[in-house]
C-alpha positions in Angstrom: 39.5 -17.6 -30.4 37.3 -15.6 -28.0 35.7 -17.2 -24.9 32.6 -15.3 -23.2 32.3 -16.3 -19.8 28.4 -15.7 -18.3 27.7 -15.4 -14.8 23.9 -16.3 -14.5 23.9 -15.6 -11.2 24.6 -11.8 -12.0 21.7 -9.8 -10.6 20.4 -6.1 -12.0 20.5 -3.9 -8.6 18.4 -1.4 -10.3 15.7 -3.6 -10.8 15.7 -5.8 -7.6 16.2 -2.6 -5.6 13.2 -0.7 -7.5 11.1 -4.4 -7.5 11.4 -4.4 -3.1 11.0 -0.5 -3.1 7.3 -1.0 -5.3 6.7 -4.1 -3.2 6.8 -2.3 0.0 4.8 0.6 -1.1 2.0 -1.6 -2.5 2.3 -3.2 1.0 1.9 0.1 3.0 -1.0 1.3 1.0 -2.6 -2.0 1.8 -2.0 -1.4 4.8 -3.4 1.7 5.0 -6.8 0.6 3.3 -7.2 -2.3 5.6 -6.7 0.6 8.6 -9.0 3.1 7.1 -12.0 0.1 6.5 -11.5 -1.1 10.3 -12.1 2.8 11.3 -15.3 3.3 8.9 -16.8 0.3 10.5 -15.9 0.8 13.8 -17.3 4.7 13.4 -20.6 3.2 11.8 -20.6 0.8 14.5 -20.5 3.3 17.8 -22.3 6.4 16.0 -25.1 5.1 13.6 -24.7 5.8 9.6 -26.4 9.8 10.2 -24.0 10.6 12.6 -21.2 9.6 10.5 -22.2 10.9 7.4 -22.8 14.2 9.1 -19.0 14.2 10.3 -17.9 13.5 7.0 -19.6 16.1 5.4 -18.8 18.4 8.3 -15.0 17.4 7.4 -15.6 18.2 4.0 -17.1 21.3 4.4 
């Protein structure tokens, strides 16, 4: 007779390790877009919405 022991507290490293790794990168580009929004509005705030555009075409360009 054969007896299967399970461990269900056995974890996949893989997948935990790839599931923080995601987790932190969705967390950094958040980040990012929260950073980039606070600069648009402050830029829109000190220079007026023709001065701005005017840089970003300049940029562009």
């Amino acid at each position: 007779m054969r007896t299967e022991i399970t461990n269900s507290t056995q974890v996949d490293a893989a997948y935990e390790t790839s599931t923080f790794a995601l987790g932190v990168g969705i967390s950094a580009a958040a980040l990012v877009g929260v950073w980039a929004c606070a600069c648009m509005i402050s830029a829109l705030m000190n220079n007026g919405i023709t001065d701005v555009a005017k840089g970003l075409l300049g940029a562009i360009y």
